[in-house]
N, C-alpha and C positions, 0 to 999 in steps of 0.2 A: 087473463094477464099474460103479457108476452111471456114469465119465465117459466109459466105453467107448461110448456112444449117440450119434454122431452127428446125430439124428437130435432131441435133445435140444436143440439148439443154434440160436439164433439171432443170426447176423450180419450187419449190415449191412457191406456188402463197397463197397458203391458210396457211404458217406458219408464225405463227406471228414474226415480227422484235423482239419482246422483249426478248421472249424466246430463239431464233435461238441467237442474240448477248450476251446473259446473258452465253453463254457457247461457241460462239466463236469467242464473240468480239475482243479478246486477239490478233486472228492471224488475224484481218480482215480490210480492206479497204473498210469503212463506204461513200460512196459519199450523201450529207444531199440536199435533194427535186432534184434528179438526172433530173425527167422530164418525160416527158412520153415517151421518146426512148434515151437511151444513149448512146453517141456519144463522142468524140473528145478525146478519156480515154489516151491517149501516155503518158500521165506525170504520169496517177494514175498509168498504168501497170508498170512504171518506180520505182514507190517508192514502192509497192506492190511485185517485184520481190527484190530491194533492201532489203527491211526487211525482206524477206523471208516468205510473208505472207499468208495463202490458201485461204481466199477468197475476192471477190470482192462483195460490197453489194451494191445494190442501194437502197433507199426509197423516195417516194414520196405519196403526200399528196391529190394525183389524183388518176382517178381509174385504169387507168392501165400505166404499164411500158413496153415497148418494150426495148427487148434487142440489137436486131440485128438490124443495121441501116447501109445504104449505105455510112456514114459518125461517124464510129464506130470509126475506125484509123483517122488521118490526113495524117501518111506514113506507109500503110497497109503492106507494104515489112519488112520495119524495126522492127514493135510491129509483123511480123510474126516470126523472126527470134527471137526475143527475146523470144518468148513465147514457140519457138522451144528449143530451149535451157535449157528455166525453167522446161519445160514438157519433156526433155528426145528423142527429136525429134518428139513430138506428141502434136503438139500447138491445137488443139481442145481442148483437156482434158482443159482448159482453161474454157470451158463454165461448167463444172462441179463444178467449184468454184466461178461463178457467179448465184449470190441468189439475187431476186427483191424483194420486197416488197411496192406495191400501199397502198391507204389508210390509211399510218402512216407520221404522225406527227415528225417535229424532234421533239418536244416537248416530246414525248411519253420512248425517246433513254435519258432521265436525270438520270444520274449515272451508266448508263454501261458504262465498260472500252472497248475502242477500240483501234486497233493498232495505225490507223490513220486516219484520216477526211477530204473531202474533202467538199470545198464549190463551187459553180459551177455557175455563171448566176443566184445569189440571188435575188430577187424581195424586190425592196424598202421595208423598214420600214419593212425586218424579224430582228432580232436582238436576238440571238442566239450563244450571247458569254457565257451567265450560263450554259443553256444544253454545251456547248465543252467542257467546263472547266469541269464540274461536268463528263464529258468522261474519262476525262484524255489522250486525244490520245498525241504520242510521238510526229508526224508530224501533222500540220494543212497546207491543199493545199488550196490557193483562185484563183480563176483564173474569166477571163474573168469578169473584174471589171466596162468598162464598162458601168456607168447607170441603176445600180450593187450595192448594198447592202454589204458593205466594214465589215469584223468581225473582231471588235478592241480588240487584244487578248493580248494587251500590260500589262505588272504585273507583281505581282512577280513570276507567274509559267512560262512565255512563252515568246522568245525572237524572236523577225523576225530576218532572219536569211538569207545573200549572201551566204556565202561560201557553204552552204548544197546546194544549188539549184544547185551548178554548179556541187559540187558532184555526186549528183544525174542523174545528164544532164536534168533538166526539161529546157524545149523550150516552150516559149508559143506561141498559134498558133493567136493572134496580136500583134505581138512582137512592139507595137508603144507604149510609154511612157504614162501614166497620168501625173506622176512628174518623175523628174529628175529620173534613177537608178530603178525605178519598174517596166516598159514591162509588164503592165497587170497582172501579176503573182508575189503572194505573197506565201512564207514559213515560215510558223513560226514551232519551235522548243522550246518542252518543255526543262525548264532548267537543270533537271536534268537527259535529255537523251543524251547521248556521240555515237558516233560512229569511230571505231579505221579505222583513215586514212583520215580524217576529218579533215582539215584545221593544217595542217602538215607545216612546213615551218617556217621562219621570218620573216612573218606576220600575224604570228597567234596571238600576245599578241594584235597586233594593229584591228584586226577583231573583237575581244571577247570587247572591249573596244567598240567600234563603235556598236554593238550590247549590248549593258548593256547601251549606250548611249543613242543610238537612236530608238533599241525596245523596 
């Protein structure tokens, strides 16, 4: 498979997070203490292709990040096809717009703007609603919750949000419930980000309601 090439790959290992997102946070897909090898990305490359956005960041708080992992996709077919598509028929160029950074703190990422943020398999007692908020990203992704350090982004900037998830087609890969309606997989949406095709219909007044309600 294309992404099995190592060798495919360039990263700059030695540039700082801070600088690199101070200039291109704006089009970037931020994953916050990704891990030291990431893996399971179908949703981020989902919302990532959606906003139309060049890159894909990881940071964590460790010392190194591996990119390529035998468990990078969950449906290696499908994130190839799409990334085929965004690339023009040349789904590699993909790794050109993934940038790691080990060593950094999200702590360190307070008040760069970024596209969008993702939270991943958080470790109890991180709490890490100031740094997001102070990000400003449009989408915030939580996945695999888990046992799992839940980021309560409820307020007046940010609304959890059904109808985006489905827009988007995010799947979560333990699709088993904590509560009622959540399958592991939470989206919240800042409030004053719109997308034209979004919750279209006659039941749009009763969605927007239930989120001002309930997020």
């Amino acid at each position: 498979m294309w992404c099995d090439c190592e060798e495919a790959i360039t990263i700059k290992m030695n540039e700082p997070a801070i600088a690199f997102l101070q200039e291109h946070g704006h089009t970037s897909l931020v994953s916050l203490g990704c891990g030291r090898q990431i893996n399971r990305i179908d949703n981020h490359i989902r919302l990532m292709i959606a906003l139309n956005l060049n890159y894909y960041v990881g940071i964590d708080c460790g010392p190194w990040i591996e990119p390529v992992s035998p468990n990078l996709f969950l449906d290696p077919n499908i994130m190839t096809e799409l990334l085929s598509g965004y690339y023009q028929g040349k789904p590699q160029k993909f790794w050109d717009a993934v940038k790691v950074f080990p060593e950094t703190w999200v702590e360190e990422l307070k008040d760069i703007h970024c596209a969008v943020v993702v939270c991943q398999r958080v470790y109890p007692d991180c709490r890490w609603e100031k740094v997001i908020f102070s990000m400003t990203p449009k989408l915030v992704l939580q996945e695999d919750l888990h046992g799992c350090e839940r980021q309560q982004l409820r307020g007046k900037k940010y609304v959890r949000t059904w109808a985006e998830k489905k827009y988007y087609g995010l799947r979560p890969y333990k699709p088993w419930p904590i509560f009622p309606g959540e399958y592991n997989l939470i989206l919240w949406r800042r409030r004053d980000f719109q997308v034209d095709g979004v919750e279209q219909g006659r039941w749009k007044t009763l969605r927007r309601l239930r989120e001002w309600v309930v997020g």
